[in-house]
N, C-alpha and C positions, 0 to 999 in steps of 0.2 A: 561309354556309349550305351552299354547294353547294362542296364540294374540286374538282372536275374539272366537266369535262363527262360525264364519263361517271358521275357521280354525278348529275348532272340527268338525266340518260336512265335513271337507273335509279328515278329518283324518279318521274318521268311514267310509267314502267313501273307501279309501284305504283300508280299511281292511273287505270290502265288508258286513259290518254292517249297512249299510242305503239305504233306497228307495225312488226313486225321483217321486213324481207322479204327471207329465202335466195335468191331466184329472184335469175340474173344480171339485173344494170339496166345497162345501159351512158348513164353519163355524161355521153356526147353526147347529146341528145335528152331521150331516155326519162324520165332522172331527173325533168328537168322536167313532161315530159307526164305521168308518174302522179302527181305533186306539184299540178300545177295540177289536177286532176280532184279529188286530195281537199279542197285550199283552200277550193277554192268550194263544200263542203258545207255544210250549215247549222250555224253555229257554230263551222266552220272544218275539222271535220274533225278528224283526228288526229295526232300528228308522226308521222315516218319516220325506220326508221332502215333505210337499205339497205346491206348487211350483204357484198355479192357486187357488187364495182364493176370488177373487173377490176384491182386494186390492191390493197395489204397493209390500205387503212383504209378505213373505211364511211363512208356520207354519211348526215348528216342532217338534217332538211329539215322546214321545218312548225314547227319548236321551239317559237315562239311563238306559235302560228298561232289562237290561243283566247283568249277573256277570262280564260277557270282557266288555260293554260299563261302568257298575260303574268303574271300576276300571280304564279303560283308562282315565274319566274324572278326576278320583283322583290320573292319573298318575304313576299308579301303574303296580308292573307283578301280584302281590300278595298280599292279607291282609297284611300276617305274615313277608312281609317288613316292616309295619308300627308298627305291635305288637311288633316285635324286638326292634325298632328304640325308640317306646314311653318306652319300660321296661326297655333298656339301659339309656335313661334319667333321668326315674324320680330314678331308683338306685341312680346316680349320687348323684342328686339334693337332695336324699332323705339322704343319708347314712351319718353320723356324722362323722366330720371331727376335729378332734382335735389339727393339727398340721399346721400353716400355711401353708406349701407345700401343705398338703394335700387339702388346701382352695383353692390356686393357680390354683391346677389341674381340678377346678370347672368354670373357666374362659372361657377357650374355645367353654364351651359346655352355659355360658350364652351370651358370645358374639355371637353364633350361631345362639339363641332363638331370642337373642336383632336382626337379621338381617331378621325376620320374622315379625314384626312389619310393618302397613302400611306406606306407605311414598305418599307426595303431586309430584301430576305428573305434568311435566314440557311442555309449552308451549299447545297448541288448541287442547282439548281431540273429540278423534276421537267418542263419545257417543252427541256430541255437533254438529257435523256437519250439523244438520236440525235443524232450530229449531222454534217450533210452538206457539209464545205468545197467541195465539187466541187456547187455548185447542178445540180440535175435536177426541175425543177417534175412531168415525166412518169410522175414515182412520186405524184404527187398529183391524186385523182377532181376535178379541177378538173372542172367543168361547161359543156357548151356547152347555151343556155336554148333559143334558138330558132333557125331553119334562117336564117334572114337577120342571125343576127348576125355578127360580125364575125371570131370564132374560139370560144374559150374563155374565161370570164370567172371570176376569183376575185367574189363578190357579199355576203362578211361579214368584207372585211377591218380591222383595227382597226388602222388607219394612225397611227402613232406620228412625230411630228417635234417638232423645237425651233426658236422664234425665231434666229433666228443672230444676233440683235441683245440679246439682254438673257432667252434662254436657257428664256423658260414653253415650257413644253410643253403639245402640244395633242395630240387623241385625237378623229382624224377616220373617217369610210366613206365610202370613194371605190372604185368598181368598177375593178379593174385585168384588161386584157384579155392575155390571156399572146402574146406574140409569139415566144418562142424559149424554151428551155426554162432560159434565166440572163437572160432578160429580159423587161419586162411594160409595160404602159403604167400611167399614174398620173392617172386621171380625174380630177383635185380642179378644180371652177367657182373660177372668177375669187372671189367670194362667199366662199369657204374659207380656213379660218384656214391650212391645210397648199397651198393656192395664194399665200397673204399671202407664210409662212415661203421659198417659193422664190422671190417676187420682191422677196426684201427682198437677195436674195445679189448683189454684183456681180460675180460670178465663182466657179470651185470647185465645188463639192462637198454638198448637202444630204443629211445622212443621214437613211435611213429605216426604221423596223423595222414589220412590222405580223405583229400576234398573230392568229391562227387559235381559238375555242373558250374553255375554261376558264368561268366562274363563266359562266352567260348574261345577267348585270348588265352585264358589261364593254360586249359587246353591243348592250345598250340604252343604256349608257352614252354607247358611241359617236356613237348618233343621237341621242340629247336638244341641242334646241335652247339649249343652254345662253348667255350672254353671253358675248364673247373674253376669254382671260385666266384662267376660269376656269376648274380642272382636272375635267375630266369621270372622273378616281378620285376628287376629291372626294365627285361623287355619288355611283357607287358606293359607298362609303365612307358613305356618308349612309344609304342604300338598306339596306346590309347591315349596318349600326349596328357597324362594323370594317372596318380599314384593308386597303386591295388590299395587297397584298405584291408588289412589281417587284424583278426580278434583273436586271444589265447584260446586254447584248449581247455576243457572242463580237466580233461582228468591226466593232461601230459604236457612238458613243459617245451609248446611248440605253438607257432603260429598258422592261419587259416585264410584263406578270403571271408569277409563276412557275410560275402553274399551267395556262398555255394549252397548247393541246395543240401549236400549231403556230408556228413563229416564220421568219419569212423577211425577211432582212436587206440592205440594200441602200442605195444614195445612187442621187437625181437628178442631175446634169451640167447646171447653168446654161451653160456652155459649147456644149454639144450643142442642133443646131437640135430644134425640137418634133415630133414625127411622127403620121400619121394613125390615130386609135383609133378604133374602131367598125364598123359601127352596134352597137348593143344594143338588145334587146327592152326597154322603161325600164319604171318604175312608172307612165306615165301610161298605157300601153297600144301605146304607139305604140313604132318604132323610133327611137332617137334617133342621129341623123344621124353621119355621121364628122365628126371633127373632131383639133384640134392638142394634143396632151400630151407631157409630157416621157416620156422612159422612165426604167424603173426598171431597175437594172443590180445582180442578186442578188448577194452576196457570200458568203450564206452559209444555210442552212435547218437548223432541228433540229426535232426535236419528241417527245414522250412515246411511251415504246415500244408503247403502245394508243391509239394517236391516234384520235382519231375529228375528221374533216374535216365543219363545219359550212358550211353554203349556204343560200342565200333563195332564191326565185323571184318577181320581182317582172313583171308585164305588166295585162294588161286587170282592172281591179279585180272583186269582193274578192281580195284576195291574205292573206299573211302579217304586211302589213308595217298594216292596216286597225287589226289590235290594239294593234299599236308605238303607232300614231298615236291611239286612245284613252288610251292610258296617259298620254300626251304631255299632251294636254286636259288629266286631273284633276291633273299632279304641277305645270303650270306656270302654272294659273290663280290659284292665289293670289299665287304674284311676282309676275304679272302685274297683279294690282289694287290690291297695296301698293307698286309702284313708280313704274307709268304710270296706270293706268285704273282709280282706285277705282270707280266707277259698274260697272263688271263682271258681272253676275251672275252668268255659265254663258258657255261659249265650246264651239261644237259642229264640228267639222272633218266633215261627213259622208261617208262613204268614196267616194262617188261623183266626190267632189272631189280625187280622189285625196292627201290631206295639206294641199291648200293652193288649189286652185282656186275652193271654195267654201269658205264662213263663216258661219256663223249665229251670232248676237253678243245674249244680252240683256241691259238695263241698267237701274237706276233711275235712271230721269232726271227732272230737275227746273227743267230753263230751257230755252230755245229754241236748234235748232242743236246739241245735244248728241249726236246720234249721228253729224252729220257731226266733230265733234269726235273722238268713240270711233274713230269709222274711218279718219281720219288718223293716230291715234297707235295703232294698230294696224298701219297699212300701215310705219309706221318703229319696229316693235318685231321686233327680228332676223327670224327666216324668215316670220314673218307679212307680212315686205316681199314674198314671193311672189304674196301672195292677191289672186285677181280679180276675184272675184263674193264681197260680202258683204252678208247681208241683216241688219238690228238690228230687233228687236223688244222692247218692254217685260218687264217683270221678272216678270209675269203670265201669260205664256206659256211651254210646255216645249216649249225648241226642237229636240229629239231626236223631237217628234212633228209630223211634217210636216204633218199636218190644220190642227193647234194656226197655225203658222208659217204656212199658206197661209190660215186666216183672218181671223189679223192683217193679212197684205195687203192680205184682199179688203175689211177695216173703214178702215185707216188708211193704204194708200198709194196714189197718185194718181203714176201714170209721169210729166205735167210737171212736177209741183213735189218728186216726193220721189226724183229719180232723181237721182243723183250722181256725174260722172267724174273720176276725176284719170290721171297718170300715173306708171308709177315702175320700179322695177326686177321684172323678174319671174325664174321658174327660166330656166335657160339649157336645159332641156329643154323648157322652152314651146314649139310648133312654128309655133303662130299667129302671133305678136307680128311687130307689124313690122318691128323688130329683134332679133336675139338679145339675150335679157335685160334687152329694154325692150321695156315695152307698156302699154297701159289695161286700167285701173282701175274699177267699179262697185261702188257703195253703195244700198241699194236701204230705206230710211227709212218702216219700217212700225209707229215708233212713236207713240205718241197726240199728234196735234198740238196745240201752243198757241196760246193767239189770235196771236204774233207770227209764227210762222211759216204757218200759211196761216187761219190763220181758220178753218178746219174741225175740228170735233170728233169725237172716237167715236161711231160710227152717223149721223153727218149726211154721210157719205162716199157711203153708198150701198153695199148690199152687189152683190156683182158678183159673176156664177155659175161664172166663171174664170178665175185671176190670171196662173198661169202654163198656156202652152197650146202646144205643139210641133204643125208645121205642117209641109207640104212645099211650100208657096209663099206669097208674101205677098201673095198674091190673097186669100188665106185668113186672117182676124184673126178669133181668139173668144176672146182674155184680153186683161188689162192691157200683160203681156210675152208675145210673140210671139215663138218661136225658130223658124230654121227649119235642116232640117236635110236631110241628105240623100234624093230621093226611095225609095233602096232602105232605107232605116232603119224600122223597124216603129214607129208611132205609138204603140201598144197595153206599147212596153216601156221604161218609166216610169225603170226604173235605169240602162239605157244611154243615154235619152235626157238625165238627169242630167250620168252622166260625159261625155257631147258635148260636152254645152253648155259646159260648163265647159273642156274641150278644145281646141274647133274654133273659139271664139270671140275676138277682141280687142272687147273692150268697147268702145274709143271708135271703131275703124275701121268695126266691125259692127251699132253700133248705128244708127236713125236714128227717128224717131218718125212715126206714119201719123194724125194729127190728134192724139188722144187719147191715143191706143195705143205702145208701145214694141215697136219688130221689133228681130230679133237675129236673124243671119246665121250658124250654127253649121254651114256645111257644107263639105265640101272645095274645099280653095282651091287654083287652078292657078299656078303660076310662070308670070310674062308675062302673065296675065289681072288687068283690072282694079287694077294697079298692085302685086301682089303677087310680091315678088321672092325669094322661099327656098323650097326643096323640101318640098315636102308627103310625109310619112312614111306607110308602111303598119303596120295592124294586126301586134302583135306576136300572130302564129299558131303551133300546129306544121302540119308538113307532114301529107296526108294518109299519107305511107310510114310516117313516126311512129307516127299514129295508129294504124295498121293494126298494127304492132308489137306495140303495148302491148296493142291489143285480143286478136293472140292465145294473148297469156301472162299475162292477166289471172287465168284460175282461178288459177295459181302462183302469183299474188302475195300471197296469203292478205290482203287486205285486204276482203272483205265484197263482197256484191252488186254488180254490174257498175257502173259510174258512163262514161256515156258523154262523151267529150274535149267542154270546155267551145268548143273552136277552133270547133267545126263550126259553131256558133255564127252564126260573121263570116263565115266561110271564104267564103259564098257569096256576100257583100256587099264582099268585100275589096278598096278600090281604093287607087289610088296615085296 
């Protein structure tokens, strides 16, 4: 659909979804601070394209920052084009066929599939047009997000690597932090297929390409929770109903899109000790801490003589990445209930939960124990192994509308009998968890119960005038669940006190029950107090110098009526 990126920019142009801003933006800082101002508009705001970076190419920002721009990227009018499309497939593919005809009739729809497959592009790919053997990252508006991160951060890199063992290819996004200008850090979690492929090496050389821009499927491509193994240009390839086009590597033995705008080539060193990356301002809002990665060791950079250099800003939600993660919802809940969890109904990620903290899950169910069920094989269904707080409600309720969801609670769940812990893996950005990337678990079972499991039925509960109720002491109980949070947090703000809870919380360390009632402990935790042994992270903010900047070259920026820094926000509450 889209040849370039820069034909998506001209396309959002058309449809009056993008802003061109001449005024210089310098990189450091700034980008993000006017970026994070328009994000959090209602509806997202608009993309950017900042035009004057101090560099030969412009940054742009926001791309998918919309439900009309996700879906224009992925081509689409609507989700429930694709839900259709994937539910009529896997019927197909899935339904037993016992009669040759009936095998037959299976043909068209895999030679369809087979036509979504990547194919080798033919003749001098247009991602090749410059090309730099002498690596200089310095010629690229790399960004630095926020004043406490760690340098400058690439944040939409499309990390290309191979199995060293039997050769799939995977197509990951992992923030690489630039440390020198022919060398970068390579953030991939232990969790990652492109962390697997380096510790599958006993020695030598992993090589790495990662593509910059081009279709903005690739993209999205790259963040779809897909299963291991499988090629995430397949989707694409699915998405765009035609195969990505990949051209080799100048200097590494790896494939590309040919239409990216930016291509930067390089191997990790299993040989070489791991070194310290970070912090970063992360998607949960928080910094996320330094820690050990390998480096990336450039070999080579090309890219399209109009490049245009693509960036995210990801911190205190809503962000850009709220829309990614609805797309996510509608394109993978129907695998999801033809593979694991037919009882399924709807699966809701509310953005407060940053992707994975919170869950709202409805289901038809039909015997006892069944959402404890749904919720186990959801915590061990790929990145859903993240999720911390998940609430399940019957198939009667629309769990996008939180009234709906909090009075299902207050009808059908009772904190001793329908509260649910386990334990398991969680994001290695989690900052709570007892351990990095282990921590508890909560299910919270506000469906109609059976005589076997408590004997209570709908409306014999008792309706109760508060289910969930944030507090700044546990002196103070007036819901079922009881969070408490920090005294400087404002009670009155309903969406941050969300993204907290979900944040500041380990479910089984910080739960504890007050007779009836269930408290939850969601506020900051000190190292060496109370058995709590890892660093407590601050708000990813800008600085007020920032602020002040942006504020007094705002009229230039031609972006409409003044929108005051979302930072100021915290700024005043900011602790560590």
């Amino acid at each position: 659909m889209y040849k370039s990126l820069t034909d998506y920019v001209k396309f959002l142009e058309s449809k009056n979804e993008l802003i061109r801003i001449k005024e210089f933006t310098d990189p450091i800082l700034e980008i993000s601070e006017i970026t994070d101002r328009v994000s959090k508009q209602p509806g997202g705001g608009k993309a950017l394209l900042f035009e004057n970076t101090g560099t030969n190419f412009p940054v742009l920002t926001n791309m998918m920052g919309s439900s009309s721009r996700i879906a224009y990227a992925l081509g689409i009018e609507s989700f429930n084009e694709i839900d259709d499309y994937i539910n009529n497939l896997l019927k197909e593919v899935m339904q037993e066929r016992g009669s040759l005809l009936d095998k037959l009739r299976l043909l068209p729809k895999l030679k369809e599939a087979a036509g979504w497959m990547p194919k080798k592009f033919k003749g001098h790919a247009p991602c090749q047009e410059s090309v730099l053997f002498t690596p200089d990252l310095s010629r690229l508006p790399i960004l630095k997000c926020w004043p406490g991160d760690g340098g400058r951060f690439i944040t939409l890199p499309l990390v290309h690597t191979k199995d060293p063992e039997n050769g799939t290819r995977n197509l990951g996004m992992y923030r690489m932090q630039v440390f020198t200008d022919k060398t970068t850090g390579m953030h991939w979690h232990r969790h990652k297929t492109g962390a697997k492929h380096f510790s599958k090496l006993s020695g030598g050389q992993l090589p790495v390409a990662i593509a910059l821009g081009g279709d903005p499927v690739y993209t999205y491509a790259a963040t779809a929770p897909l299963p291991e193994g499988i090629d995430e240009y397949l989707l694409a390839g699915f998405l765009r109903n035609s195969p990505v086009l990949l051209t080799d590597c100048l200097t590494q033995p790896l494939q590309v899109p040919a239409d990216c705008d930016f291509v930067i080539e390089g191997y990790v060193d299993k040989k070489e000790p791991l070194v310290i990356e970070g912090p970063f301002g992360d998607h949960t809002g928080f910094y996320s801490l330094e820690d050990l990665y390998p480096t990336l060791h450039i070999t080579c950079i090309s890219h399209k003589k109009e490049a245009i250099y693509p960036a995210t800003i990801v911190g205190i939600p809503p962000q850009e990445d709220k829309y990614i993660a609805i797309a996510t919802e509608r394109i993978f809940l129907t695998p999801l209930k033809f593979t694991m969890v037919p009882e399924i109904c709807d699966l809701h990620l509310p953005e407060e939960g940053i992707g994975h903290n919170i869950a709202i899950v409805k289901i038809e169910k039909s015997y006892p124990g069944q959402a404890i069920k749904v919720a186990h094989a959801l915590w061990g269904a790929g990145q859903m192994m993240f999720n911390k707080i998940m609430i399940i409600t019957d198939q009667d309720i629309d769990i996008r509308d939180h009234k709906q969801v909090l009075e299902a609670m207050a009808s059908d769940y009772t904190p001793k009998t329908d509260t649910h812990f386990s334990r398991g893996p969680l994001d290695v950005l989690d900052h709570t968890s007892p351990k990095c990337g282990y921590g508890g678990k909560v299910m919270f079972d506000a469906t109609r119960k059976l005589p076997e499991e408590s004997g209570v039925l709908r409306g014999q509960n008792g309706k109760k005038d508060r289910v969930i109720s944030f507090t700044h002491s546990d002196s103070v109980l007036n819901g079922q669940i009881n969070i408490i949070v920090d005294s400087h947090i404002p009670l009155d703000d309903y969406y941050s006190l969300l993204w907290l809870w979900g944040s500041n919380c380990d479910p089984i360390r910080d739960s504890k029950f007050a007779g009836d009632l269930l408290v939850m402990d969601s506020r900051t935790k000190v190292k060496g107090v109370d058995g709590f042994t890892r660093e407590w992270p601050g708000f990813a903010l800008s600085s007020a110098e920032t602020i002040d900047s942006v504020n007094l070259k705002w009229d230039k920026l031609g972006i409409g009526p003044f929108i005051e820094s979302p930072s100021l926000k915290f700024l005043k509450i900011n602790v560590k």
